[in-house]
C-alpha positions as CSV (number, residue, x, y, z in Angstrom):
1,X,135.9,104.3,179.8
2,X,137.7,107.5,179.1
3,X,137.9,106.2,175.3
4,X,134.4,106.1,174.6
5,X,133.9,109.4,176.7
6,X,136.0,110.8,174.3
7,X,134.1,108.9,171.4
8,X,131.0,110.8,172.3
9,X,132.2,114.0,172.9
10,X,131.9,116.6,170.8
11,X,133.9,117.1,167.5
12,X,135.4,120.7,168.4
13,X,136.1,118.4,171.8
14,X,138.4,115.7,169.7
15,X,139.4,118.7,167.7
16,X,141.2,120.0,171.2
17,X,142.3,116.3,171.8
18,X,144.1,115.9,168.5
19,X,145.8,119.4,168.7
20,X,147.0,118.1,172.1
21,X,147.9,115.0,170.8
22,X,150.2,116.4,168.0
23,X,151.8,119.4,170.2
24,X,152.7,116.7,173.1
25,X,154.3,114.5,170.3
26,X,155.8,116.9,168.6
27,X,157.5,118.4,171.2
28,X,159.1,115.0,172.3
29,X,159.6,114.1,168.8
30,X,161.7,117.9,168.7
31,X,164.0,116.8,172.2
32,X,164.3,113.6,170.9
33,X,166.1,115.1,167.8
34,X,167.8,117.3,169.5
35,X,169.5,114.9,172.0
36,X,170.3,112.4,169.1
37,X,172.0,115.3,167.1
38,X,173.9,115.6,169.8
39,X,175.5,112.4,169.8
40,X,175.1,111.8,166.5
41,X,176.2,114.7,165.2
42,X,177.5,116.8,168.1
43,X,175.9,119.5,167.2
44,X,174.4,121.1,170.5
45,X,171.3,123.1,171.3
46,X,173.0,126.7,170.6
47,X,174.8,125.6,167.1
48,X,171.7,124.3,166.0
49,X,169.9,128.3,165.5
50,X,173.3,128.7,163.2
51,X,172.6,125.2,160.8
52,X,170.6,127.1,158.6
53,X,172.7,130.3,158.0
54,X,175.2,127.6,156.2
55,X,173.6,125.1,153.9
56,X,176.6,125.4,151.8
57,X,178.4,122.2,154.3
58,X,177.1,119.0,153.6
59,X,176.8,118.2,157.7
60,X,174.2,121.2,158.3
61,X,172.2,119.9,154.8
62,X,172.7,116.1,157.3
63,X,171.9,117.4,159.9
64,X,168.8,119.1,158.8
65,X,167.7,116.6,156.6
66,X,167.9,114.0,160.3
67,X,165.9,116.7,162.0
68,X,163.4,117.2,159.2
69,X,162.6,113.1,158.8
70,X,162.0,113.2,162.9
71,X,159.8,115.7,163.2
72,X,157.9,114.8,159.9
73,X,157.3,111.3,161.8
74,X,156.7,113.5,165.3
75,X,154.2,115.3,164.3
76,X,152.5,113.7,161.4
77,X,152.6,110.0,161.8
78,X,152.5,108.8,164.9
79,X,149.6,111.3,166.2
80,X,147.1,110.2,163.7
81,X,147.2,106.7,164.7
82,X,147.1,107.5,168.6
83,X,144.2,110.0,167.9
84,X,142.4,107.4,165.6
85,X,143.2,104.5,168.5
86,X,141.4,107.2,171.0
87,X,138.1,107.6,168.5
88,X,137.7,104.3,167.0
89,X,137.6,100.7,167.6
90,X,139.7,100.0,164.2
91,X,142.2,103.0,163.1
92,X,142.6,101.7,159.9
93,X,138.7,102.1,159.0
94,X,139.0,105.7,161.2
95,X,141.6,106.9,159.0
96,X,140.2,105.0,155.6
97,X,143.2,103.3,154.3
98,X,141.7,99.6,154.9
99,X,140.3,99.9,151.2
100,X,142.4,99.7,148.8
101,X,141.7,101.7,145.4
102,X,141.4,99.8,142.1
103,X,144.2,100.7,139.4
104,X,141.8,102.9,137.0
105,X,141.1,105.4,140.2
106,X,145.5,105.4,140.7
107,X,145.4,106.0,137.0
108,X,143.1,109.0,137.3
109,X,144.8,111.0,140.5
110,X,148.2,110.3,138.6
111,X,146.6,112.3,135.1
112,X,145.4,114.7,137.9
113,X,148.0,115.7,139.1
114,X,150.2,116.1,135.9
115,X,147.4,118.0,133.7
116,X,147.3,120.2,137.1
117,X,150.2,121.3,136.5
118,X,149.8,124.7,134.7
119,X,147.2,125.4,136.3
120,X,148.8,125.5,140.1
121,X,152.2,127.3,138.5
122,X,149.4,130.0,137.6
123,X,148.2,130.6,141.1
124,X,151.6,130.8,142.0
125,X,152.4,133.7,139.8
126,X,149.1,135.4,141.1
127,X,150.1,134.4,144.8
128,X,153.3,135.8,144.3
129,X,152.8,139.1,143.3
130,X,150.0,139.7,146.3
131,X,150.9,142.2,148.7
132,X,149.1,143.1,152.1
133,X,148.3,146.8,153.2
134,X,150.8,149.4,154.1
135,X,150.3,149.2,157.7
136,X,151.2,145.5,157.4
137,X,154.5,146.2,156.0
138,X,156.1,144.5,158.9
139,X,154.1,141.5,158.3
140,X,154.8,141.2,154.7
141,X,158.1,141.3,155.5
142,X,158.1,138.2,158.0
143,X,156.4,136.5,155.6
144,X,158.7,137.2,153.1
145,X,161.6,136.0,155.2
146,X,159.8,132.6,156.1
147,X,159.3,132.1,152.4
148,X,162.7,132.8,151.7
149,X,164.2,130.8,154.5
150,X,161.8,127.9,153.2
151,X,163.2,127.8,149.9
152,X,166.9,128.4,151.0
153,X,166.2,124.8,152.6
154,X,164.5,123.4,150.2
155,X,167.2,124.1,147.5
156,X,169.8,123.2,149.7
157,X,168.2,119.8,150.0
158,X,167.3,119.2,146.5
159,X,170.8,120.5,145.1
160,X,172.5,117.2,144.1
161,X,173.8,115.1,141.5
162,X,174.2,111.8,143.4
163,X,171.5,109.1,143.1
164,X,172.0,108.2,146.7
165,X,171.1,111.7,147.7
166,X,168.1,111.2,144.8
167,X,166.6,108.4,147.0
168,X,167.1,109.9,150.5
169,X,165.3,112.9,148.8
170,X,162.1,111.5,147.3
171,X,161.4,109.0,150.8
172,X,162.2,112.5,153.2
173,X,160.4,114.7,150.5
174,X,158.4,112.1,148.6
175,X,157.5,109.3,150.6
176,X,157.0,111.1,154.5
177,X,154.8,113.9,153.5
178,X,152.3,111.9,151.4
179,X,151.9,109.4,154.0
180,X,152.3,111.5,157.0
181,X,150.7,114.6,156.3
182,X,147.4,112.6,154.6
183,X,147.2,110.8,157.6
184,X,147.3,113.9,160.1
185,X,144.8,116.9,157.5
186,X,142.9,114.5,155.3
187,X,142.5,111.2,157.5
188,X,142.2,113.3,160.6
189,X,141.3,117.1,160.3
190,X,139.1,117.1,157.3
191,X,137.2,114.5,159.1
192,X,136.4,116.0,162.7
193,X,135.6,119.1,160.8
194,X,133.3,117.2,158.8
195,X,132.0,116.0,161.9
196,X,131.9,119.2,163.6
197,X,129.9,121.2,160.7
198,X,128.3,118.5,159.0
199,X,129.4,119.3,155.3
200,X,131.9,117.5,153.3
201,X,133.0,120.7,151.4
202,X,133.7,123.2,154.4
203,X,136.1,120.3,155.7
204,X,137.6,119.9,152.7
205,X,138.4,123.6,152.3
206,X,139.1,124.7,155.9
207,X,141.7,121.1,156.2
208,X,143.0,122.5,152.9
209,X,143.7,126.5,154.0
210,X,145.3,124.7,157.8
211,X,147.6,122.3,155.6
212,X,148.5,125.3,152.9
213,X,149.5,127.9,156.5
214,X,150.9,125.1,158.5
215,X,153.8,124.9,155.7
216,X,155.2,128.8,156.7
217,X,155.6,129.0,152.9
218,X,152.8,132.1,152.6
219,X,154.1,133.6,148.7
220,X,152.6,129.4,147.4
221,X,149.6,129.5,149.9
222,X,147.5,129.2,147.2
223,X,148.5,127.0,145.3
224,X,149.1,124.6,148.1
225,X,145.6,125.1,149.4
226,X,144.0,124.3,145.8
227,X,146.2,121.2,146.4
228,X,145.3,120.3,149.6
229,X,141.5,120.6,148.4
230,X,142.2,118.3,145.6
231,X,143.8,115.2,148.1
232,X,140.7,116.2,150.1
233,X,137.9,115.6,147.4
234,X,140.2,112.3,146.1
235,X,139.2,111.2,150.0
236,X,135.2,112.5,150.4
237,X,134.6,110.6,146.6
238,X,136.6,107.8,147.2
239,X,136.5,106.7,150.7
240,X,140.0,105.2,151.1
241,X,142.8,107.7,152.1
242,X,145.5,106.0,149.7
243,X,144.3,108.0,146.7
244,X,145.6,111.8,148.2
245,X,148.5,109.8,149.2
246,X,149.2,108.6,145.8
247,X,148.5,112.0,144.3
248,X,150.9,113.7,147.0
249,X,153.4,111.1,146.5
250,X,153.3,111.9,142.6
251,X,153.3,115.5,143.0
252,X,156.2,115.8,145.6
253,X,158.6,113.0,144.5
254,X,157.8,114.7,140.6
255,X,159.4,118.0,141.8
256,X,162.5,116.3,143.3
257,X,163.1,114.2,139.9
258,X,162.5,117.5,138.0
259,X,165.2,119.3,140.0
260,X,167.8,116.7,139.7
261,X,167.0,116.3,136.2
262,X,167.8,120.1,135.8
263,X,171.0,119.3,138.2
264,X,172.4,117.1,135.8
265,X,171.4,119.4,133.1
266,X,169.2,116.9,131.2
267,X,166.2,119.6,131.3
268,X,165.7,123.0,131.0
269,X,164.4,125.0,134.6
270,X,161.0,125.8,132.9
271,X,159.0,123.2,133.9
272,X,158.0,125.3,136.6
273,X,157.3,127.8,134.2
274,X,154.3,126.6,132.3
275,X,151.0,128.2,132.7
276,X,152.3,131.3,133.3
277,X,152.7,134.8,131.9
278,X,156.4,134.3,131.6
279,X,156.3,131.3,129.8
280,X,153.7,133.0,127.1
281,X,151.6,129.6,127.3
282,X,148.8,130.9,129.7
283,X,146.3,129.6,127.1
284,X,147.3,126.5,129.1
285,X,145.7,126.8,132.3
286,X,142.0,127.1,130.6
287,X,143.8,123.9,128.9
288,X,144.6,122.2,132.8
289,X,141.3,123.2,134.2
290,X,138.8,121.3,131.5
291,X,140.6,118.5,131.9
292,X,141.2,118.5,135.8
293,X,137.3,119.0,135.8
294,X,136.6,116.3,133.3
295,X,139.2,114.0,135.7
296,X,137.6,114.9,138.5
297,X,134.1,113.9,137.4
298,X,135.7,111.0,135.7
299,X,137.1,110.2,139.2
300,X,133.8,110.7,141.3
301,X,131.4,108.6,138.8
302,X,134.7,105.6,138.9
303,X,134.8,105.7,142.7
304,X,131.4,105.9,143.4
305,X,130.5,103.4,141.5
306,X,132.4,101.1,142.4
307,X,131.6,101.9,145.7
308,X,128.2,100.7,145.2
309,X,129.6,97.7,143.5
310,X,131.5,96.9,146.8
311,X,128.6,97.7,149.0
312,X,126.2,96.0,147.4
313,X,128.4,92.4,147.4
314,X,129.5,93.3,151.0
315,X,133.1,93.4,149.9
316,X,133.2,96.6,152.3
């Protein structure tokens, strides 16, 4: 009874629901962690706050790394299913992975992705040289810290030269965010939002700018939210969920091959680099943006059609 009260509530109602939903697991998901690093690990509540100031020993980078994987799975794949159990008969069709996305559409958010590429290292050079008011200075200056500490991390994790390490990387950093965090803002979020205010591109955007904050990483906010819009629009066109996974999968798991690569010393570091002022090839971002547009239309008439195609024989 209380499941189909809550079916009929109000969006902004299931909107409270899932925030409670992925605080209450997330927070168990955290003491869980923290109680298996303990006797994992022995590493105790108070040495945990000092992990970070050292991610030059290989048992803080473990340690983290074990921390990171639980609360990826915490707070991003295990609330989407309970919320979806909560609001729907079938979570799969709630969430939209139950139909499957035929190889020309992979093919498509794959070129998407890549040709995206100078294009979102330009809006990181623009994002990176924004600066708030004066009177904000204090602010700035957090954020600047979080970015910092973010990255510190993130290197930390990515610096390697083993192929085991490779593999742990790209299913902690590759595999677990595509699936988790498409699951919790596109398969969740951007739909109660689209619920809530009745238009596909509000949800898209506002899901987007929530996913691009929720990452503390405020100096590629940008970016990230012209990503996260991009997963979102693969989802409203498509219907099925496992396109933005694909596309995340691609564009996370790309980085951390990228980085090794440069580990090894098999490519130069300025992959990153293209697009932007420093590279002298900004000619290439009006280059990225016809053909992400092109892509993108190519994407919607594919998807939609075969939409039709699948409707129409009751495939769906």
């Amino acid at each position: 009874m209380y499941r189909q009260a809550l079916r009929e509530s109000k969006p902004s109602t299931q909107l409270l629901f899932a925030t409670l939903v992925i605080l209450i697991c997330g927070i168990s998901l955290m003491v869980l962690s923290i109680a298996l690093g303990w006797l994992i690990y022995g590493v105790n509540l108070s040495e945990m706050q000092n992990l970070i100031q050292d991610t030059s020993n290989p048992k803080n980078i473990s340690v983290l790394k074990f921390f990171q994987t639980l609360q990826s799975i915490g707070v991003f794949i295990i609330p989407p299913f309970i919320i979806a159990w909560f609001l729907h008969d079938k979570p799969s069709v709630f969430l939209q992975y139950r139909q499957k996305p035929d190889f020309k559409s992979v093919l498509f958010v794959i070129a998407i992705i890549y040709f995206a590429n100078p294009f979102i290292n330009w809006l990181t050079e623009i994002n990176s040289k924004l600066s708030l008011p004066e009177w904000m200075n204090s602010v700035e200056i957090w954020m600047q810290n979080s970015e910092n500490q973010a990255n510190k991390i993130t290197e930390a994790f990515l610096s390697t030269t083993s192929l085991t390490t490779l593999f742990t990387n790209i299913a902690m950093i590759g595999i677990l965010p595509a699936i988790g965090e498409e699951l919790l803002f596109r398969g969740i979020v951007q739909q109660l939002f689209k619920k809530k205010f009745g238009n596909a591109h509000a949800a898209i955007w506002i899901s987007a700018a929530i996913f691009s904050a929720l990452h503390l990483q405020f100096f590629g906010f940008l970016p990230r939210l012209v990503l996260g819009a991009m997963f979102g629009y693969m989802l409203e066109w498509s219907g099925t969920l496992w396109l933005p996974m694909i596309a995340h999968f691609v564009n996370n798991t790309t980085a951390v091959i990228a980085y090794y690569l440069m580990q090894k010393g098999w490519i130069g570091n300025g992959i990153d680099k293209t697009g932007t002022s420093s590279d002298g090839s900004s000619y290439m971002v009006i280059v990225s943006i016809i053909f992400l547009f092109a892509l993108f239309r190519a994407l919607y008439l594919r998807t939609r059609t075969r939409s039709a195609y699948l409707t129409e024989n009751k495939f769906i």
